[in-house]
N, C-alpha and C positions, 0 to 999 in steps of 0.2 A: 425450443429449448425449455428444459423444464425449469419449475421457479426455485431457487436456492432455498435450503431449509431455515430457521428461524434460529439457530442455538446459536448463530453469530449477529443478530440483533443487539445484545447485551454490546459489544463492541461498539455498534453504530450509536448505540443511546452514551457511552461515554464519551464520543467523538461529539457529538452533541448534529450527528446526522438523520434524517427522517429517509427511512427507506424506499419510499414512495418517492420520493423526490431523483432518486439516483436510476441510471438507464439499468438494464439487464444486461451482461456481459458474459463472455469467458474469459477465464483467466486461465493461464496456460501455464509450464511447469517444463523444467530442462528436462524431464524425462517424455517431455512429448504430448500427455497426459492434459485434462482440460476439463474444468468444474463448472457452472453455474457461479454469477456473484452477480455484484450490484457494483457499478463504479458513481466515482463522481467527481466533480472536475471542484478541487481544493487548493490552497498554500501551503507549501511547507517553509517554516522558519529553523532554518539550518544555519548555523554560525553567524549571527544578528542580520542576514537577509533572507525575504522572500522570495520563493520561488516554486510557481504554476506547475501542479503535479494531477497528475489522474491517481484517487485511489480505489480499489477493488478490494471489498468487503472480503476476507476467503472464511469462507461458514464450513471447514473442514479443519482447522486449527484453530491456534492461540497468536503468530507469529505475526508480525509487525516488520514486512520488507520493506525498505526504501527502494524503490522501484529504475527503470534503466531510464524515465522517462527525467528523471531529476539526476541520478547519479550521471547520466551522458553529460550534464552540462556543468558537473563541477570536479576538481581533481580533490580525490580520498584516498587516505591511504588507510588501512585495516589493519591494525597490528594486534591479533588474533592471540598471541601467547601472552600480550599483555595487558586486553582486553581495553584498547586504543583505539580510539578512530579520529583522528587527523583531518578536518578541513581545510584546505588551503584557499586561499582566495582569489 
């Protein structure tokens, strides 16, 4: 696997994450498609609880996905034309 490029560094240093610290990964893409990243095993603080997420660095955009690994274990609802997003508990 080759090593992810560096222009999403800038990300990991506002996360306040050390690259060297996180495993080498793919990350994968509904079109099937599949990049180089770096993941790392973090918290997400979603509607005043925590809750155990893998995140994957993507060093080919800007984009900030909430991932399946966190949304499977909570119900959201996405209200898109009103730019909503509803946790329920």
């Amino acid at each position: 696997m080759s090593q992810p490029n560096s222009s999403g560094s800038s990300g990991c240093q506002a996360l306040g994450l050390t690259p060297a610290r996180g495993v080498l990964s793919l990350i994968g893409g509904v079109g099937g498609g599949s990049a180089a990243t770096i993941a790392f095993g973090v918290w997400a603080w979603i509607d005043g609880q925590e809750h155990p997420c893998r995140l994957q660095a993507d060093f080919s955009g800007r984009d900030r996905i909430l991932g399946r690994d966190v949304m499977n274990r909570l119900d959201i609802l996405f209200r898109g034309t009103a730019g909503e997003v509803v946790v329920n508990p």
